[in-house]
N, C-alpha and C positions, 0 to 999 in steps of 0.2 A: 260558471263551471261548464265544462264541455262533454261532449256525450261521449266524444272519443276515450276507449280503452284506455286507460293510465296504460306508460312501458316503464317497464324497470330494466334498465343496460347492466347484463350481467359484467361488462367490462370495467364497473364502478362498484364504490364501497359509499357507504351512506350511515346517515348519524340518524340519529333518535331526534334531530330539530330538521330533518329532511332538507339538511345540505348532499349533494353527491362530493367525492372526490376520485381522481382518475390520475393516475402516474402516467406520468410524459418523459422519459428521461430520469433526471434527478429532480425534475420537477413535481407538484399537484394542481392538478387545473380543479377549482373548485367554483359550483354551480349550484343551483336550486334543481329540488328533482320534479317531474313531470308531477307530482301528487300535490307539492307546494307549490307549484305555479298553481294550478287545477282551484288549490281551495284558495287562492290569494286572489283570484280572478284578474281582469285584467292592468298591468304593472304598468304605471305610471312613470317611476321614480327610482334611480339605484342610488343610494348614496356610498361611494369607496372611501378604504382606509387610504391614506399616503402610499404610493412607490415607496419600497424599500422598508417600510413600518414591521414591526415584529407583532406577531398574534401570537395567540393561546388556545390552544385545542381550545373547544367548548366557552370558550368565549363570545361575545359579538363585534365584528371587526367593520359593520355595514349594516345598512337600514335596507328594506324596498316598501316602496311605498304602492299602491297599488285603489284601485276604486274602493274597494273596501276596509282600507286598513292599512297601518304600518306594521312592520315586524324588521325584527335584529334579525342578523344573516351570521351565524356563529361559525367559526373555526373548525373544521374536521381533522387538522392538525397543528402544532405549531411551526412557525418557520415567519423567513423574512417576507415582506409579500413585491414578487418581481414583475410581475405584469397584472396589467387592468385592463379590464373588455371596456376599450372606449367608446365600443361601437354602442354600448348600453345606456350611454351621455343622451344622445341623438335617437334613437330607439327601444327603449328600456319592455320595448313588446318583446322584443329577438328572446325573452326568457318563457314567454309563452307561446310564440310558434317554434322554437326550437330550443328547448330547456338543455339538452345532452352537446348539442353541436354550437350553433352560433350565439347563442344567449348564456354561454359559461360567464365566471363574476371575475374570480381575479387566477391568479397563477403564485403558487409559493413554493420557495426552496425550504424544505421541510430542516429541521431542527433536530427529530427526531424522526426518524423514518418509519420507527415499529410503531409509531401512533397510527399511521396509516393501515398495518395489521390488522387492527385491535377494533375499526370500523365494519360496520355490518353490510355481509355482501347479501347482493341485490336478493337472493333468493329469501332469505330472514327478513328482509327490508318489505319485500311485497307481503308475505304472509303477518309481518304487523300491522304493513297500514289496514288492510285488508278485515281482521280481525279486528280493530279499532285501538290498538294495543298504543297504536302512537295517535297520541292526539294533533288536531292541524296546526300548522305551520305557527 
């Protein structure tokens, strides 16, 4: 765990299993957020769904594996999944030194768009962790 301040990027929406997600387009680039990297400590291992596979909101579509633990990496929406941070094959740390920027998970063309709505933004998202309201990753 790192002494540095957790951020919460007001420009993203975030789930109760502390996935972020961030509209690109007609796309969602979806990432682990600064709080679940923090408790997962440092990330080993990503394992991705298929190019092109369909997810489920609130589903788990991927594993990280990390010094301390594995955890499922669940769905902040549904849709096809169109891109993979392959950079996270070769470096699977890029999710702990840069959780919001370089160490994003995959990329999905959303299915339904209003599920992305209906995700909690950053300001609700800090004052749960914060309060203990959402348990770790």
């Amino acid at each position: 765990m790192s002494d540095q301040p957790l951020t919460f990027k007001a420009d993203r929406k975030y789930t109760a299993t502390h996935e972020w997600a961030k509209q690109e387009g007609d796309l969602i680039v979806v990432g682990l957020s600064d709080y679940a990297q923090n408790q997962l400590g440092d990330i080993v291992f990503v394992e991705f769904p298929a190019r092109d596979k369909n997810i489920e909101a609130g589903k788990g579509f991927g594993v990280i594996e990390s010094v301390k633990a594995a955890s499922d990496i669940f769905a902040p929406v549904s849709g096809q999944v169109v891109a993979l941070n392959e950079d996270l094959g070769s470096d699977p740390a890029l999710i702990n030194k840069d959780p919001y920027g370089a160490g994003w998970v995959i990329k999905v063309r959303p299915s339904n768009p209003a599920e992305f709505t209906n995700l909690i933004d950053a300001a609700t998202y800090e004052q749960k962790v914060e309060s203990g309201e959402l348990g770790p990753h």
